[in-house]
C-alpha positions in Angstrom: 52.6 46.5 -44.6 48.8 46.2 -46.0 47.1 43.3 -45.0 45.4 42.8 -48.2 46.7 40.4 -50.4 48.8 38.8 -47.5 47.9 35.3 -45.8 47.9 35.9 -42.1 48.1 32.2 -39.6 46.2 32.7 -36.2 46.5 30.2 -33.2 44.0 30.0 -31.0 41.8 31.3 -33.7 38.1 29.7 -32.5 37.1 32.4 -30.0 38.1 35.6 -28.1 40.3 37.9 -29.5 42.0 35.3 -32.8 38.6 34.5 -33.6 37.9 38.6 -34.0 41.1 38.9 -35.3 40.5 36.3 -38.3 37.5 38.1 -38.9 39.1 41.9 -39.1 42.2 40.6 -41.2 39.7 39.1 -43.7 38.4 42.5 -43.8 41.4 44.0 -44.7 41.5 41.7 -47.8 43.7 38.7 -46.0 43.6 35.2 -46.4 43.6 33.5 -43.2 45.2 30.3 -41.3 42.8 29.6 -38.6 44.3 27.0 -36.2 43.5 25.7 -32.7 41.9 22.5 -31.1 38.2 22.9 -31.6 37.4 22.4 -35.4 33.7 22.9 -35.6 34.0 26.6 -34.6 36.5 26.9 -36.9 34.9 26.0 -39.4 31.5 28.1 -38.9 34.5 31.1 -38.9 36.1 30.1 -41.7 32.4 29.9 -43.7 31.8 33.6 -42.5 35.1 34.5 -43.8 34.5 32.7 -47.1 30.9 34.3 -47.7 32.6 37.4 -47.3 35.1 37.3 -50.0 37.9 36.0 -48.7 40.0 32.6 -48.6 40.1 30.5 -45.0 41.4 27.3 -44.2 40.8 25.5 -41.0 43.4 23.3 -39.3 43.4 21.3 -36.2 46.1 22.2 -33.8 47.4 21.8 -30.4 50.1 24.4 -29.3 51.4 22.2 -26.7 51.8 18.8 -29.0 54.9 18.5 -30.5 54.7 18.4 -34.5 51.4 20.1 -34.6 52.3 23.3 -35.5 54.6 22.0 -38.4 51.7 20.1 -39.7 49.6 23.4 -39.7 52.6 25.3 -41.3 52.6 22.2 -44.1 49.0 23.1 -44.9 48.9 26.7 -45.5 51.9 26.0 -47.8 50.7 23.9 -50.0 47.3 25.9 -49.9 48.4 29.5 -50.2 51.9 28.6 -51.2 53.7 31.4 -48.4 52.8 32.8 -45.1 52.9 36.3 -44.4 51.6 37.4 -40.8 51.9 34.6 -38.5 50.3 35.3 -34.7 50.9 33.5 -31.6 47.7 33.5 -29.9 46.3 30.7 -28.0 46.5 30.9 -24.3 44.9 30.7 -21.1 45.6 31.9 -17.6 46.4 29.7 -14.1 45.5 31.0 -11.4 45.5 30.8 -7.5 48.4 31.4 -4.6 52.0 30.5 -5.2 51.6 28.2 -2.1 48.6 26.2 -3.6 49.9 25.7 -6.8 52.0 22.6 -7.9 54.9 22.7 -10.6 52.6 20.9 -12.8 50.7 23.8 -13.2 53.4 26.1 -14.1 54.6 23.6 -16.4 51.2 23.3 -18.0 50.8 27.4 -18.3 54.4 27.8 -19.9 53.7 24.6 -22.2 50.8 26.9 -23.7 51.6 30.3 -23.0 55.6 30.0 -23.5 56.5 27.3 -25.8 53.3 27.2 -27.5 54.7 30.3 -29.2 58.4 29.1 -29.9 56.7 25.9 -31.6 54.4 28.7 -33.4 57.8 30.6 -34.2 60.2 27.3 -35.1 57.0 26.1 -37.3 56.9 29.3 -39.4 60.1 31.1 -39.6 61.9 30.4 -42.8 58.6 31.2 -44.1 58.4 34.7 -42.8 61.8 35.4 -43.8 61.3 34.8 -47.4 58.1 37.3 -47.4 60.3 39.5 -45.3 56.6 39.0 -43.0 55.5 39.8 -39.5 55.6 37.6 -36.2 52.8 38.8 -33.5 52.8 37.7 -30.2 50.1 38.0 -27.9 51.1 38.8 -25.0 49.5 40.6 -21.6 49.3 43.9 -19.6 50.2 41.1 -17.0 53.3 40.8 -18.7 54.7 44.3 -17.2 52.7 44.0 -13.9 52.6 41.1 -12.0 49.8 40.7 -8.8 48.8 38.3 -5.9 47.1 35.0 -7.5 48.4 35.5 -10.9 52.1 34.1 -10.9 51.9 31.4 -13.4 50.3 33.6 -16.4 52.1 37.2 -15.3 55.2 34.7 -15.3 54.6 33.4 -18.7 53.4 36.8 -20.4 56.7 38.1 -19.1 58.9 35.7 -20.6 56.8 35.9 -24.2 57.4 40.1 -23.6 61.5 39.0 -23.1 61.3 36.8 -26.1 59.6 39.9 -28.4 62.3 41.6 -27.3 65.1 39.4 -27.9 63.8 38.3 -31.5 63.3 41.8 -32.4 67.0 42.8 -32.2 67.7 39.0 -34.3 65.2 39.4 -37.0 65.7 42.8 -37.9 68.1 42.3 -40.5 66.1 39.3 -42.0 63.5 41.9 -42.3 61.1 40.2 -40.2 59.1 42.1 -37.8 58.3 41.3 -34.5 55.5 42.9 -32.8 54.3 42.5 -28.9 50.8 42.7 -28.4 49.8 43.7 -24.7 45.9 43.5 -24.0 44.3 44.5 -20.5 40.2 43.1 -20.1 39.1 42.5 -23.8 35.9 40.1 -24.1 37.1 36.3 -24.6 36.8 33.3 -22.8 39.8 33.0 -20.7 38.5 34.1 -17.3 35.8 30.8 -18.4 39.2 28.6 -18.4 40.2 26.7 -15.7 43.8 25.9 -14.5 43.5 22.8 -16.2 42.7 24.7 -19.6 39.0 23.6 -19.7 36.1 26.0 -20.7 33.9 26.2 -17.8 30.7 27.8 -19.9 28.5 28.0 -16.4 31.0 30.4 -15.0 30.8 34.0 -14.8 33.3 36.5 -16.1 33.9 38.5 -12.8 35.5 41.8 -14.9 32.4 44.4 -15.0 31.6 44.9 -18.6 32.1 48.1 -18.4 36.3 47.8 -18.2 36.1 45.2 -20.8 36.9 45.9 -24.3 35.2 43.7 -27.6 37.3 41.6 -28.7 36.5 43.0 -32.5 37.5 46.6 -30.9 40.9 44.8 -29.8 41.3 43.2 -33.6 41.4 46.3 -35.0 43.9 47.8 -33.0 45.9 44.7 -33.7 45.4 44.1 -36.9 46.7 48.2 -37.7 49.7 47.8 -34.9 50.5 44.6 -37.2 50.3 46.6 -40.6 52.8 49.6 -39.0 55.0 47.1 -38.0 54.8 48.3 -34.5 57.2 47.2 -31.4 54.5 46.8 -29.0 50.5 47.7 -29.0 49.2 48.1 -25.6 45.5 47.4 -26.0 42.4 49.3 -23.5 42.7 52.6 -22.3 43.3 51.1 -18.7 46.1 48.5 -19.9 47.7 51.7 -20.8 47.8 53.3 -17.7 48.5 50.0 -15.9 52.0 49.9 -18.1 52.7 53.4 -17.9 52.8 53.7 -13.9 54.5 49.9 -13.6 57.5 51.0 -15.8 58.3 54.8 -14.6 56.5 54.2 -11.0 56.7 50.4 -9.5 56.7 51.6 -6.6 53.5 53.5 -6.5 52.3 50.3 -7.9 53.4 48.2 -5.8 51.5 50.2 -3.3 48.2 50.9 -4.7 48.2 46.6 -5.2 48.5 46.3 -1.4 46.3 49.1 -0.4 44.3 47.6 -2.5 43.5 44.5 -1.3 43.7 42.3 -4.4 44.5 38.9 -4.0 43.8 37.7 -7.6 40.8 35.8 -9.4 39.7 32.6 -8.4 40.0 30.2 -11.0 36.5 29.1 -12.5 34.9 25.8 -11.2 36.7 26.7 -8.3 35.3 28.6 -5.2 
């Protein structure tokens, strides 16, 4: 499925990876949804996209509010008239040992992470049916390998990689297709966001830069896994072989995690 001529909705579309990803389905001659909570760099996105060609509107949007997401779906309607790519995006990561964690901050990651995209999904479904469209969920190398300090999102990004699977098997015959995006280190902001899902801008990404892939590199890889209609696109070269030993080797994996020594990020603000 081309992108061009298609009108492709983005969550969490003002930085990172669906900000690069706005940008690269533009590109491919899409007109783009851009929605998440922070307007004003929306807006300077959605200009770039205009100068360029194509058609972008901007729309304020909360996953975790109920009724946002409708609103947002309401929009693109009545300014495009159909939706055919819609991708759950928006995210962030909480972090920090099981034992000094409260539920409140497993609620708060699955409000985003989890139902976040079943509010993106419930929003935009009859529409993706009718264009016999794509749904693309973002999703996490840390949603096949779970490690010390990282329970709430590894917990989350498996149950979004459970719900890819499920909805694939219910959707086919709608000919809607579902595809699972998995990223390892791409450059984005969400190692700057802290458990309470604030940007901490003084904070310093502690992945070397040499591991970390640009976010435009990662939106191209999407953006093709969405027009082959793929399963699942595990994106970096070291996601990859993170996935590949955790499915036919946990064991080895669960060993080289202890030997080691990782006991997961801190969270930023946070020493």
């Amino acid at each position: 499925m081309a992108l061009a001529g298609r009108v492709v909705f983005i969550t969490g579309a003002s930085s990172g990876i669906g900000a690069a990803l706005g940008r690269e389905v533009a590109r491919r001659g899409a007109d783009v949804v851009l929605a998440a909570r922070r307007t004003d760099r929306l807006q300077a996105l959605a200009d770039e996209i205009t100068r360029s060609g194509r058609r972008a509107l901007v729309v304020a949007c909360d996953v975790t509010r109920d009724g946002d997401l409708e609103a947002a779906a309401d929009r693109a309607r009545e300014a495009y008239g159909r939706l055919d790519v819609v991708v759950a995006n928006a995210g962030f990561g909480v972090v920090g040992p099981a034992e000094r964690l409260r539920l409140e901050d497993y609620r708060r990651q699955f409000e985003t992470n989890v139902f976040g995209v079943l509010r993106t999904l419930y929003a935009t479904l009859e529409d993706l049916k009718r264009s016999r469209g794509s749904f693309a969920i973002i999703g996490s190398v840390s949603g096949h390998l779970a490690t010390p300090g990282g329970s709430p999102y590894a917990m989350s990004k498996f149950a979004v990689r459970a719900l890819a699977e499920a909805l694939r098997g219910e959707l086919r015959s709608a000919g809607v297709a579902v595809t699972l995006i998995s990223p390892g280190f791409v450059e984005s902001e969400i190692r700057l966001v802290d458990n309470e899902g604030r940007l901490r801008e003084e904070s310093a990404d502690i992945v070397p830069g040499w591991i970390r892939m640009s976010a435009e590199r990662a939106a191209r890889k999407i953006a093709t896994a969405i027009e082959r209609r793929r399963r699942e696109a595990v994106i970096t070269a070291h996601g990859k072989a993170l996935v590949f030993v955790a499915r036919h080797a946990p064991g080895l994996m669960s060993t080289l995690v202890g030997l080691s020594g990782y006991r997961g990020r801190p969270a930023p603000g946070r020493s």
